[in-house]
N, C-alpha and C positions, 0 to 999 in steps of 0.2 A: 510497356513503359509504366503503367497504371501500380501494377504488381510492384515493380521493382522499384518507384519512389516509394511505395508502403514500405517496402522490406528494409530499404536504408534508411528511412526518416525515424524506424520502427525502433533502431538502437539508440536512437537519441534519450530514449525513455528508459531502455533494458541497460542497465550499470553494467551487468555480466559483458554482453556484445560489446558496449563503447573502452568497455576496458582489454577485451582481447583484442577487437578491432586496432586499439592503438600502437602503432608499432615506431613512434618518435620517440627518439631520446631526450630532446627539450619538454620540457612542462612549465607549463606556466601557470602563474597563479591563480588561475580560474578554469579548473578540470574541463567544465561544463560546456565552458567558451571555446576550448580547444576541440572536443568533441563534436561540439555542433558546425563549427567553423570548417572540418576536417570533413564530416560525412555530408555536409551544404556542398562542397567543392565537389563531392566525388558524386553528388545527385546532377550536378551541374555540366560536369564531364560526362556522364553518363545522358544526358541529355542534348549533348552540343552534338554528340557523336548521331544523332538520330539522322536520319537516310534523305528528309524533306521538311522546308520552314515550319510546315503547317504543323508536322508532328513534335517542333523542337516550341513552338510555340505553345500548344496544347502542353505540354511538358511542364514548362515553365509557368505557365500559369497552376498548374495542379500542384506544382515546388512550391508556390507560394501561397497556396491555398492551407494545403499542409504545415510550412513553415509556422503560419500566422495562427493554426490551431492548435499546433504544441503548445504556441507560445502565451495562447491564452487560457489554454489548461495549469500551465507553471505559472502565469499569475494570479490564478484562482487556487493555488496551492497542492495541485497533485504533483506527488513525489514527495511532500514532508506529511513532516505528523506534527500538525498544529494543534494550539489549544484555542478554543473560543470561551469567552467570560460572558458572552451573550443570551438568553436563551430563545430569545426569536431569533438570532443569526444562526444557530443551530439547528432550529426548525426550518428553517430556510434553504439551508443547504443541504440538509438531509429528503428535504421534499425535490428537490431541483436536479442533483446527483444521481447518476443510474444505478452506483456503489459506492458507501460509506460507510468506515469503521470507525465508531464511537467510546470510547473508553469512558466509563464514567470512574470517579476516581473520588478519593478524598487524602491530603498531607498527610495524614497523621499514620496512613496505615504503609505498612511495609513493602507488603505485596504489592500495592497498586505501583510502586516506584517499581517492580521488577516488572511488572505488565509491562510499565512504559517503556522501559530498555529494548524488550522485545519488538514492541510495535515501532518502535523509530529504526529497529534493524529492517523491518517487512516493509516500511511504507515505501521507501526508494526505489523496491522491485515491483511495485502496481504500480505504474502509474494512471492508471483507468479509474483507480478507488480513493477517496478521498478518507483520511484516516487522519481523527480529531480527538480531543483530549477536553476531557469538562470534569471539575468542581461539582459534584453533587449540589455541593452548598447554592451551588449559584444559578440550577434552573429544578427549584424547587417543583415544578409545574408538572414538569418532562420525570421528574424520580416517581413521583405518583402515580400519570399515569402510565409509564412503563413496569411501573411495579419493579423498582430498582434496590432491593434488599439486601444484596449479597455482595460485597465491594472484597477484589475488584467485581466489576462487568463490563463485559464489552456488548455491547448492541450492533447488530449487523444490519443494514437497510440494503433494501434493492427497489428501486423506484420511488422510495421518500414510504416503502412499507417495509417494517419489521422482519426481517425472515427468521434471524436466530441470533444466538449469543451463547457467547462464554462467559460463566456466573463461575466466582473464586477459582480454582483450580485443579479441581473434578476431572474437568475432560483432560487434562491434561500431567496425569501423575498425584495429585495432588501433593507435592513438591516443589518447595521455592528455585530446585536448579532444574527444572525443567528445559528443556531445547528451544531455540527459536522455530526450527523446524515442527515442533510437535503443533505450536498455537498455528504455525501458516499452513499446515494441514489440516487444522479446524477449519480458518475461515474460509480454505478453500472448498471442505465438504459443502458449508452453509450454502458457496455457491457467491460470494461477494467478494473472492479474487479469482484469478485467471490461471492459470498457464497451458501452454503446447502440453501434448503427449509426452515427448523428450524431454522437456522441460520439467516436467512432473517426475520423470525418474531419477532425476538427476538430484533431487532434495531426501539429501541424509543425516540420519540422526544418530549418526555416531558409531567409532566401532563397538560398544558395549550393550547400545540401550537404541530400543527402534520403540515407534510410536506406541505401537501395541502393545509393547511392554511395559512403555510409562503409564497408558492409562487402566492396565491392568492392576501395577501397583499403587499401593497408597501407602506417602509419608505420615511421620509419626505426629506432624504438624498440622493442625485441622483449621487453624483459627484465620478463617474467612471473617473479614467486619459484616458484623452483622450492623446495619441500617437503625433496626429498632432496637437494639440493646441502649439500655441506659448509661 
């Protein structure tokens, strides 16, 4: 029973599952509500069905055990890609979090606008990693000492320590039309996203152009912001 609320409550989080999982014609205006509404009933059936009280009872309570942790993850912001203007609510949450992807960024540059396109495609499918966006400008403290020079950068944390990061885009083609797939194969090497085995094969990067080809090649385009340029 233990197993099988993990494995349905599990889609509540996986976009991919609640959207094959769906098989209604009706939609309503709130995807999430429908989803969670749909796989609660069928945790619920699956539990009514159990053979003796005690085991529909243990059930029930683990349902809502479960329930009530999704549901304070979603309002602690996993599954979006926030930004914070704070820089001790940053240090806060990056200390607190088991996994956190950080973009540091600044307006004026190009690049960092395509970073963030990419990371608001990735954040929906972690939802274990908290994936946040910050102004350089605004935690002067944290640029220093992470030694944050090369904009974009992304900072990876796992346990509130540093593991690695994506500096301009290097790892990644050095090409403004790089894949969504290519940067969520990075933070998955780092090791601060997740997936299944199957889940892992199943991320493609196109009929033309696979990862190893993009970080082989380098566009004609170099101009990473540099930090301390005048």
């Amino acid at each position: 029973m233990s197993n099988r609320i993990s494995e349905l409550s599990s889609r509540l989080v996986d976009p991919i599952q609640s959207a094959s999982s769906s098989r209604s014609g009706t939609r309503r205006s709130d995807p999430d509500e429908e989803d969670e509404d749909t796989i609660f009933a069928e945790l619920e059936a699956e539990i009514e069905n159990a053979d003796d009280a005690a085991t529909r009872e243990r059930g029930m309570q683990e349902l809502q055990r479960e329930m009530d942790k999704l549901k304070q993850m979603k309002d602690g912001g996993h599954g979006r890609y926030d930004e914070v203007m704070d820089e001790k609510e940053l240090i806060r949450i990056t200390a607190h979090e088991p996994f956190s992807v950080v973009h540091f960024y600044h307006t004026d540059f190009k690049r960092c606008q395509i970073m963030d396109n990419h990371l608001a495609k990735i954040a929906p499918k972690y939802f274990g990693t908290r994936f946040l966006r910050v102004f350089v400008e605004n935690v002067p403290w944290l640029v220093e000492r992470l030694v944050v020079k090369v904009l974009p950068c992304v900072v990876c944390f796992v346990d509130g320590a540093t593991k690695g990061r994506v500096i301009g885009f290097e790892d990644l083609g050095n090409a403004d039309n790089f894949e969504t797939a290519a940067l969520e194969w990075r933070l998955m090497n780092i090791g601060v996203i997740h997936k299944t085995e199957s889940e892992v094969s199943q991320i493609t990067y196109g009929a033309n152009t696979s990862y190893r080809q993009q970080i082989r090649g380098r566009g004609d385009d170099d101009s990473d912001f540099d930090l301390d340029d005048d």
